[in-house]
KOLMAR-694949 format. One line per 10 residues: their letters; for each residue x, y, z of C-alpha. Coordinates in Angstrom, 3 decimals, always signed. Layout:
KOLMAR-694949
a) X Y Z; ... $
***
This chain:
KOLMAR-694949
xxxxxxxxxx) +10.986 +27.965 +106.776; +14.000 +27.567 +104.389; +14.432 +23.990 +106.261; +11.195 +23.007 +106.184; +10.769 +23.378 +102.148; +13.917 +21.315 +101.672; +13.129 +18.635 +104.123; +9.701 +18.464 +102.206; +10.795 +18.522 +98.683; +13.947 +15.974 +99.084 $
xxxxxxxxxx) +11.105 +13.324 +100.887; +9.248 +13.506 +97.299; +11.956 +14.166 +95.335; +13.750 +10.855 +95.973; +11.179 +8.354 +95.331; +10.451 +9.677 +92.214; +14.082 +9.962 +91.266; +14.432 +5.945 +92.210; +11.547 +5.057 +90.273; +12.916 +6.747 +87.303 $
xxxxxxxxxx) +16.060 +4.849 +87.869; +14.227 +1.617 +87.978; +13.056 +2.423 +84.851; +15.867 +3.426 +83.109; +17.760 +0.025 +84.359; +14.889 -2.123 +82.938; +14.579 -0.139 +79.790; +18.629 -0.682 +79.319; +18.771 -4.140 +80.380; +15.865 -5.359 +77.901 $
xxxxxxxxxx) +17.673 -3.382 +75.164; +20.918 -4.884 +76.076; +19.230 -8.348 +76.691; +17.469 -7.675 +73.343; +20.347 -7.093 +71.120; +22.125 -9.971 +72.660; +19.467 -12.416 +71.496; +19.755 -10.927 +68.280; +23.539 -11.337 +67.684; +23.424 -14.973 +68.732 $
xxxxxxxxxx) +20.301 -15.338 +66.619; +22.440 -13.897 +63.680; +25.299 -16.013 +64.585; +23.527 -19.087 +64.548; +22.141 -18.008 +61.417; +25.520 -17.646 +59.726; +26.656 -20.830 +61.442; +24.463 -22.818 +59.590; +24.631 -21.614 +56.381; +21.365 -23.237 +54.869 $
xxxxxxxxxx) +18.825 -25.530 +55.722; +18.701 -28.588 +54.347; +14.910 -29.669 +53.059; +15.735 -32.149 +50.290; +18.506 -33.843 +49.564; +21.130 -33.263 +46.196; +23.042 -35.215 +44.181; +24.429 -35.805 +41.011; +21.426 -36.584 +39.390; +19.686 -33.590 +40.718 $
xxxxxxxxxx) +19.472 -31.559 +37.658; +16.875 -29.081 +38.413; +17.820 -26.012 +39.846; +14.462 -25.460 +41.174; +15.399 -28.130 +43.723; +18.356 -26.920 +44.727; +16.679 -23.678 +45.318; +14.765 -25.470 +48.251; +17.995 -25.585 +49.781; +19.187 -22.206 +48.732 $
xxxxxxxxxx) +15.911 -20.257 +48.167; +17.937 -16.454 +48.132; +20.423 -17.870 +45.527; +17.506 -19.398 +43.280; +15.494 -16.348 +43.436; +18.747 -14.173 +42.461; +19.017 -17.044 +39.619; +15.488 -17.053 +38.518; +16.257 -12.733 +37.604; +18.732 -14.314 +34.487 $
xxxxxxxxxx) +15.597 -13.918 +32.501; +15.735 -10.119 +33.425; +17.112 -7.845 +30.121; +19.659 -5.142 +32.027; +20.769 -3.070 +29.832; +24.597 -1.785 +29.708; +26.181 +1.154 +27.813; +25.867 -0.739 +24.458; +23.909 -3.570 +25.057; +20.756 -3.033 +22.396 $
xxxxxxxxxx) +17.265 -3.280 +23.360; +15.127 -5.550 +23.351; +12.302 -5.726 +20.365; +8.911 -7.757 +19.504; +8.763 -10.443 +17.670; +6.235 -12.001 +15.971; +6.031 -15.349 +17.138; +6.161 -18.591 +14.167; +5.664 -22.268 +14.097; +9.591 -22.332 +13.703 $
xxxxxxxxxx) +9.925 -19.654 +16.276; +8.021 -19.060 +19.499; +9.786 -16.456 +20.242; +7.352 -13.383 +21.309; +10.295 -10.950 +22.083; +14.606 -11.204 +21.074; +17.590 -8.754 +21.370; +18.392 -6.679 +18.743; +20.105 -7.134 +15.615; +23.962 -6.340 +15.427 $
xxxxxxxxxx) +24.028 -7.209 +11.876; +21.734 -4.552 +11.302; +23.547 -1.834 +13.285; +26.534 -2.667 +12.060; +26.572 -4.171 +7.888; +30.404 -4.589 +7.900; +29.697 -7.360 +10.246; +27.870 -9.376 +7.145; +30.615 -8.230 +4.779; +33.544 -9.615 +7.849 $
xxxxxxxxxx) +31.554 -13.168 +7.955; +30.248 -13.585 +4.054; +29.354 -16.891 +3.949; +29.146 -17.745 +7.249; +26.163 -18.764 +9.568; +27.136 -15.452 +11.502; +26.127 -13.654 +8.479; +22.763 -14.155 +9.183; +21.813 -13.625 +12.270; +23.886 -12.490 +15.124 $
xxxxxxxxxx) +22.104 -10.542 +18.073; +22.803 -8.422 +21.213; +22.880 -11.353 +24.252; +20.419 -11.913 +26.921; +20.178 -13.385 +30.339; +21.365 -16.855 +31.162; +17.860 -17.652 +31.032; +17.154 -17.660 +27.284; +20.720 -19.244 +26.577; +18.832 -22.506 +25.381 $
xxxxxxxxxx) +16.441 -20.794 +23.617; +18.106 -17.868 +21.658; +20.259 -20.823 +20.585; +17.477 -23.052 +19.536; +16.301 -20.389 +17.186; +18.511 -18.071 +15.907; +18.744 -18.402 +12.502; +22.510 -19.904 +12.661; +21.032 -23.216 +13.858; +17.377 -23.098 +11.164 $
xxxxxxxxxx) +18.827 -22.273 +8.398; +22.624 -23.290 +8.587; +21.864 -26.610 +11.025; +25.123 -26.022 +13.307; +26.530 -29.297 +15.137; +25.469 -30.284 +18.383; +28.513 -29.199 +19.905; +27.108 -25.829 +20.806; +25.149 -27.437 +23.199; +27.939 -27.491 +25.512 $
xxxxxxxxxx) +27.545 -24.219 +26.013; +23.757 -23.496 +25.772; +22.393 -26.321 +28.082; +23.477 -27.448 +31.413; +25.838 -29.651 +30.910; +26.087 -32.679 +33.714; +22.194 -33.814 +32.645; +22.761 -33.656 +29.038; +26.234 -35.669 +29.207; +24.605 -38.305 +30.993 $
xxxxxxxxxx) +21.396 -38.656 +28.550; +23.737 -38.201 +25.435; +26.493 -40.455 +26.805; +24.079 -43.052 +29.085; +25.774 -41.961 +32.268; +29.593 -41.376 +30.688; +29.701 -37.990 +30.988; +33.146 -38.037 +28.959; +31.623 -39.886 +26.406; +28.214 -37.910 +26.499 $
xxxxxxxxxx) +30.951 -34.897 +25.346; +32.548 -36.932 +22.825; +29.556 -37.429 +21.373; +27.531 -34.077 +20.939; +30.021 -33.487 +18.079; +28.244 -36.156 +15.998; +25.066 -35.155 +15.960; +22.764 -32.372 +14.428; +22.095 -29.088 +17.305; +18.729 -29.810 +17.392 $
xxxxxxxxxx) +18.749 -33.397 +17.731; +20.981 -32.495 +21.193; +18.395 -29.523 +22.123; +16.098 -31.899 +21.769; +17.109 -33.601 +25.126; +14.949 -33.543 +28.479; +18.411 -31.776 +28.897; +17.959 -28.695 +27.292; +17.415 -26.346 +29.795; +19.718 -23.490 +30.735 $
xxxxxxxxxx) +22.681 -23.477 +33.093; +22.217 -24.869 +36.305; +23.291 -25.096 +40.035; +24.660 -28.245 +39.542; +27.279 -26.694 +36.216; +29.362 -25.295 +38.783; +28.107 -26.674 +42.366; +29.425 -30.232 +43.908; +25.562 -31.152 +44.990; +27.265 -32.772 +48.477 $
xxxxxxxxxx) +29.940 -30.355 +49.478; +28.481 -27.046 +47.425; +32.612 -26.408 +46.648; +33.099 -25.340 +43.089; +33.542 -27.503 +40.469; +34.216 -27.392 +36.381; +32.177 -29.825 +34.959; +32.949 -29.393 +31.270; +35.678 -31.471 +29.998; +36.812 -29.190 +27.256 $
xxxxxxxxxx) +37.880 -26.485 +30.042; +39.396 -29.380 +32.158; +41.364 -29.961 +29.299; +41.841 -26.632 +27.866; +43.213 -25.576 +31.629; +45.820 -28.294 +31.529; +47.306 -27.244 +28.483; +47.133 -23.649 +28.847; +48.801 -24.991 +32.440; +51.480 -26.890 +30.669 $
xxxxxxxxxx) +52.646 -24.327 +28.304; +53.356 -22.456 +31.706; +55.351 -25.316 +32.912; +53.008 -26.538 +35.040; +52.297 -30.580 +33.513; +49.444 -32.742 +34.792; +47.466 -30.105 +36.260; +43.885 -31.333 +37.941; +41.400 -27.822 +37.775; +38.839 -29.731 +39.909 $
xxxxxxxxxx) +42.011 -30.793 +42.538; +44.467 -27.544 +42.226; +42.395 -24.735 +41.514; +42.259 -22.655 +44.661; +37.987 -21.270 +45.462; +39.114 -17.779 +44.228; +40.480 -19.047 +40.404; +37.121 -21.228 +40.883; +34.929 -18.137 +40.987; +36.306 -17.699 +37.211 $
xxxxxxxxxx) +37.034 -20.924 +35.738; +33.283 -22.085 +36.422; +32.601 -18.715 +34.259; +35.560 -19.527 +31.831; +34.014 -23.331 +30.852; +31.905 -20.899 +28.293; +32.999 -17.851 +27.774; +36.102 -18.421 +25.759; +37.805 -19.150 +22.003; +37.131 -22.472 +21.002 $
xxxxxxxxxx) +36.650 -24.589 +18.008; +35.598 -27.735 +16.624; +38.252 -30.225 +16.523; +38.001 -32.798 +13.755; +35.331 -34.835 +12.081; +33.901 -35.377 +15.436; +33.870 -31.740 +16.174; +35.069 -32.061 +19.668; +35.097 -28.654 +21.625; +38.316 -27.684 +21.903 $
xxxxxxxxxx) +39.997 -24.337 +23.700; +43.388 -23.266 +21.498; +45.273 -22.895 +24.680; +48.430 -25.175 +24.532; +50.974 -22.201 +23.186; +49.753 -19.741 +25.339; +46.534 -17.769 +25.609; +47.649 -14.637 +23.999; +45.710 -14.106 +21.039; +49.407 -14.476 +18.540 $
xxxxxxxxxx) +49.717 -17.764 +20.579; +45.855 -18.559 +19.609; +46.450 -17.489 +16.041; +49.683 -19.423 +15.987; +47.834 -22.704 +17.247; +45.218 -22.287 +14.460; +48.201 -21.775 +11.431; +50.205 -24.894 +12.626; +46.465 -27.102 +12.942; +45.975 -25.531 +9.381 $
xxxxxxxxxx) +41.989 -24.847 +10.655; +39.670 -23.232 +8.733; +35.741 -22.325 +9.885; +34.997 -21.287 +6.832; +36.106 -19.440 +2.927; +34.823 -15.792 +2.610; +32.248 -15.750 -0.046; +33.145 -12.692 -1.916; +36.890 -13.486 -1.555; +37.938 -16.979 -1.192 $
xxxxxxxxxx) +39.987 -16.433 +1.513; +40.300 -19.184 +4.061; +38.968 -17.581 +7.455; +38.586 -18.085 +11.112; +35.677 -16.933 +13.639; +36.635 -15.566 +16.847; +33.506 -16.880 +19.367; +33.372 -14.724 +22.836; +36.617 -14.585 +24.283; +36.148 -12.935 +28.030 $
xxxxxxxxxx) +37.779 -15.522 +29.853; +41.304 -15.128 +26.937; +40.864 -11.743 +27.832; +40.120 -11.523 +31.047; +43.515 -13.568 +31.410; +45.744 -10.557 +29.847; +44.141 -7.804 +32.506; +45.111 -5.976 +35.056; +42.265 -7.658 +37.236; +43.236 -10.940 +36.464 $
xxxxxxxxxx) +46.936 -10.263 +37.446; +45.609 -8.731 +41.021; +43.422 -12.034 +41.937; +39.965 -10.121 +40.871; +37.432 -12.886 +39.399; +34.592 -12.619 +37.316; +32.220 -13.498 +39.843; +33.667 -10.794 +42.068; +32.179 -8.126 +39.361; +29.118 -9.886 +38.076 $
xxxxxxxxxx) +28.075 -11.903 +41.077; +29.186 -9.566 +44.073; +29.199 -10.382 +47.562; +26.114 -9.505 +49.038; +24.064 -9.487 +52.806; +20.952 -11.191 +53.610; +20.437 -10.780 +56.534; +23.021 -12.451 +58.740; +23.993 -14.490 +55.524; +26.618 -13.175 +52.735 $
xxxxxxxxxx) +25.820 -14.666 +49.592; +27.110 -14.759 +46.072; +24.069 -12.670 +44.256; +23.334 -15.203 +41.387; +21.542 -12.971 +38.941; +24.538 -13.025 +36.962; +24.336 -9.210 +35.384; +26.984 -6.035 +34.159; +28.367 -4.483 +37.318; +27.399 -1.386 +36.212 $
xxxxxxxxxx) +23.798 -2.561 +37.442; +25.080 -1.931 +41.327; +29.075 -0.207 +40.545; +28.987 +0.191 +44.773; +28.909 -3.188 +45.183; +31.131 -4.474 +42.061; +33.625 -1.938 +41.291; +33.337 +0.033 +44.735; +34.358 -2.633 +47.090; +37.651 -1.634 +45.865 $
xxxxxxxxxx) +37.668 +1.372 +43.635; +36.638 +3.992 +46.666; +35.516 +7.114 +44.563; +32.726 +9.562 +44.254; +29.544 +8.951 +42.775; +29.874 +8.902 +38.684; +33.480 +8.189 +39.083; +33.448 +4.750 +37.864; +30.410 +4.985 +35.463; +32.213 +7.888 +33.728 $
xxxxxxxxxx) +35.760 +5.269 +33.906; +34.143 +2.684 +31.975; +32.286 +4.749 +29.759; +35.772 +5.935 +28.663; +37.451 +3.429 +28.000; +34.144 +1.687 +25.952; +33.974 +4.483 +23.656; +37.960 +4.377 +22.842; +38.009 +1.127 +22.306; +34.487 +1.165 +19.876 $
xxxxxxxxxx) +36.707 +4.065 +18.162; +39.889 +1.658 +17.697; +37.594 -1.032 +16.494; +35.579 +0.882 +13.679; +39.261 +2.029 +12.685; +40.125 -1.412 +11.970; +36.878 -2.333 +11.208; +36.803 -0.326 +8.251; +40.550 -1.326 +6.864; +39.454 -5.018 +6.900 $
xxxxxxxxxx) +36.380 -3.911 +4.734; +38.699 -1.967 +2.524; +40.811 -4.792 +1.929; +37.695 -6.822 +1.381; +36.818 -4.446 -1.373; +39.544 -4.816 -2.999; +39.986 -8.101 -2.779; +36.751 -8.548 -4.306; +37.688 -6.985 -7.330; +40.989 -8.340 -7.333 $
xxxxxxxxxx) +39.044 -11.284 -8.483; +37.918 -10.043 -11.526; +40.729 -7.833 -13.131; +43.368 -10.383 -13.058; +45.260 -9.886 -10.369; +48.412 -12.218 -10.068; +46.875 -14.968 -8.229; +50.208 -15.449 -5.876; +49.538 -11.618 -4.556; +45.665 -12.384 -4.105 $
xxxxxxxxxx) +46.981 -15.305 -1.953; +48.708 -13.402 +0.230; +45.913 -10.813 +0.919; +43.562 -13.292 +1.762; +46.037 -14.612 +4.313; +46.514 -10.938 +5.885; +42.354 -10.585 +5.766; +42.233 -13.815 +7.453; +44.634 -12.387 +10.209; +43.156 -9.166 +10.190 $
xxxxxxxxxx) +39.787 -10.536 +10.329; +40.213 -12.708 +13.454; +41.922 -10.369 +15.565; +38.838 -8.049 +15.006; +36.386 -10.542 +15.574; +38.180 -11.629 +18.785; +38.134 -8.413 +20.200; +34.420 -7.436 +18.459; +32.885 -10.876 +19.566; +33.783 -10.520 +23.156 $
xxxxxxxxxx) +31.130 -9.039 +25.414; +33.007 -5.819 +27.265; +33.699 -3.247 +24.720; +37.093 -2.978 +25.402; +36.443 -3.277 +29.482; +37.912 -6.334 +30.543; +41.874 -5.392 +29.115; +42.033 -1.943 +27.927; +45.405 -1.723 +26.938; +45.517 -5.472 +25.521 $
xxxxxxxxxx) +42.556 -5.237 +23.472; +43.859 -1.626 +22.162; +46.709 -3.448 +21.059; +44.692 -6.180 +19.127; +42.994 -3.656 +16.983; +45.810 -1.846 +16.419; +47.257 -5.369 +15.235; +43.881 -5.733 +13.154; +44.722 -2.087 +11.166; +47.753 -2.863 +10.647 $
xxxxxxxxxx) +47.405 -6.633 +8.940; +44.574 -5.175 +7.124; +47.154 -2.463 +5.252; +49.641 -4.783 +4.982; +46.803 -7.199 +3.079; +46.114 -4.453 +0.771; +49.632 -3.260 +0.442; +50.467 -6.761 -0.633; +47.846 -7.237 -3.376; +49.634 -4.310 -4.913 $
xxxxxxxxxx) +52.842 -6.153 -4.865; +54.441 -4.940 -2.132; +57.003 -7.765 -0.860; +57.359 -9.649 +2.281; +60.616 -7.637 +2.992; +59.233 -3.938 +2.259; +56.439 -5.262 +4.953; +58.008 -6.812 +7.611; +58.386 -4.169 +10.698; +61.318 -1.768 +10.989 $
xxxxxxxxxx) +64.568 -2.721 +13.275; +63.318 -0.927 +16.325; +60.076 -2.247 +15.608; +61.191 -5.384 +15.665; +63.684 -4.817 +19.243; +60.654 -3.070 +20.726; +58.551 -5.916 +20.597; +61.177 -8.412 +21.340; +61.679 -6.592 +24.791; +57.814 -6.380 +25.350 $
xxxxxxxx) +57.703 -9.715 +24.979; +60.210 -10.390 +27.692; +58.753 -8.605 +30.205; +55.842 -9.808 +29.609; +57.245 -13.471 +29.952; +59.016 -12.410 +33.261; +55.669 -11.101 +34.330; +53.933 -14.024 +34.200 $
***
């Protein structure tokens, strides 16, 4: 019987173990077959790394076409207009919109949150109105109307940095794109706003429209480069032929964010670069040009403004000495799809820290935030230190003008306010909050404090001697300075 039961259940047992088999083949071999297909799909996709509808070139100015090409980048790029707000970035308020001002909506005040800012920049377009920045999208705008450019009618050579640049050198300089830079100096902001150029940055700022490579296209950084290049040693230096694509991924950033000034009658933009790009080299630039922005209205002193410095500071970091960019923090790597793309919304990396920081900081969650946070609140606690010296000496400068102060000692206060004043504004007027070089912008306000108390000392007659730093002072900073040379 025993025989007879296996005999019967092994004949049914088999076919239905086969057919099961079959099964289990075919399943596997269309899920193998599948993910195969997929992999080369992928591949192909990454081989070709965009499709081609309409053709580019130099005269392509709109970025809208590009995006055609490149319809993930332009949709990242069309989020500019998006308000993210950082750690200590304002808000964003209504506005009731004017005949001189459209405007239904701007960021918020600083001069309001902060009134030592009017008493820093008395007399100065600055003074009265100088607001919390937006997206890349209102660059044109904001500029069009803040109050700097109404009421104080500020040269055209802020357009360089508030419009893209290619279209508006060609209209401006009738196809001489060197000479369409030459000339924004000469005429009236609005007159250059007024362009079918003004429109924001666009693809073709920083994109060769043939190759898609990189590119500066704003002579003042091609020439700014060079010299900060030749002060290294390093003469007739080409950014567009030896930049490698990783110092690229900056310098496209650094044609704008930077020091400048004016240079001349023409008030060509001009990066103070050719001693070094340390802010004593900057400051020592400005004293042998003998340039002055403006005189301080309630003290007479002859002062300097300090414009938005990231790139200068960026340069003394601890990221820029390890190869990390600014586009590797605010326009991280990311996938779509079987692409990686540059994500061109252009925004704090605190917006995704996993993707920014994290690709190389590997820490647990609130780790980084809590980092950054740190060193933003020392650094606003530095700055408010020196913030409120400078005003001190302002104070007293004021009424040094009344009570007749030896004119000779007034002199030399106003030259420590003017000191003490830009190295404050340079550190206040760039857009990190003490991020981008900790320990080097630390230093600057301590500089700041300390030229500020040496201003005031002086109106009270102290002497050059009694002021100038101790011995080991003095042999401190000598050896800082050579390491930092040998550094380099």
């Amino acid at each position: 019987m025993n025989n007879v039961k296996e005999s019967t259940g092994g004949r049914f047992t088999r076919p239905l173990f086969l057919g099961l088999l079959i099964v289990l083949v075919a399943g596997g071999t269309f899920a193998v077959t599948a993910l195969l297909m997929n992999i080369s799909m992928h591949k192909q996709e990454a081989a070709v790394p965009y499709a081609q509808v309409v053709s580019l070139d130099e005269t392509t100015y709109d970025p809208a076409i590009w995006g055609q090409n490149f319809p993930l980048q332009y949709e990242d790029y069309k989020k500019t207009s998006e308000f993210t707000k950082g750690n200590h970035d304002g808000v964003l308020e209504p506005h009731e919109a004017s005949q001189s001002d459209p405007r239904t909506e701007v960021a918020g005040q600083k001069l309001d949150e902060d009134p030592r800012l009017r008493d820093m920049w008395a007399g100065y377009a600055f003074s009265k109105d100088y607001r919390h920045a937006r997206g890349h999208e209102y660059m044109t705008l904001d500029q069009t109307y803040t109050l700097r450019n109404l009421e104080a009618k500020q040269p055209g050579t802020c357009a360089n940095c508030h419009v893209s640049g290619p279209q508006l050198y060609d209209e401006v300089g009738n196809g001489d794109r060197e000479a369409g830079f030459l000339k924004l100096g000469t005429m009236p902001l609005s007159e250059a706003l007024a362009n079918e150029a003004a429109h924001p940055v666009a693809c073709i700022d920083c994109h060769d429209p043939k190759t898609m490579d990189l590119r500066v296209t704003r002579p003042a950084f091609e020439r700014g480069i060079a010299a900060l290049k030749a002060s290294e040693g390093i003469e007739g230096y080409d950014v567009n032929r030896d930049a490698t694509t990783g110092e690229m991924r900056t310098f496209v950033c650094a044609q704008c964010h930077v020091e400048y000034y004016f240079k001349g009658d023409d008030k060509v933009l001009t990066f103070p670069w050719d001693k070094g790009i340390d802010i004593n080299d900057i400051y020592a630039y400005y004293e042998e040009a003998g340039f002055t922005d403006w005189e301080h209205k309630t003290t007479g002193a002859p002062m300097l403004k300090a414009q938005h410095p990231e790139f200068d500071i960026w340069a003394n970091s601890v990221h820029a000495a390890n190869g990390v960019g600014c586009a590797d923090c605010h326009m991280n790597y990311k996938r779509e799809g079987a692409s990686k793309i540059t994500n061109h919304q252009i925004t704090t990396p605190m917006k995704d820290v996993n993707a920014s920081c994290g690709t190389c900081h590997k820490t647990g969650d609130g780790v980084l935030e809590e980092r950054v946070e740190t060193i933003q609140d020392r650094f606003i606690d530095s700055r408010d230190r020196s913030f409120d010296a400078l005003v001190a000496l302002i104070r007293d400068l004021e009424k040094a003008q009344t009570d007749g102060t030896d004119p000779a000692l007034v002199a030399r206060a106003q030259d420590y306010q003017r000191k003490a004043s830009f190295y404050l504004d340079y550190v206040y007027s760039e857009n990190s909050y003490g991020f981008h070089a900790p320990d080097y912008m630390q230093r600057i306000t301590g500089q700041a404090l300390d030229f500020a108390r040496q201003g005031q000392l002086a109106l009270r007659g102290v002497s050059d001697e009694e002021l100038a730093p101790s011995a080991v002072t003095a042999s401190n900073t000598e050896k800082n300075r050579t390491t930092e040379s040998a550094n380099e």
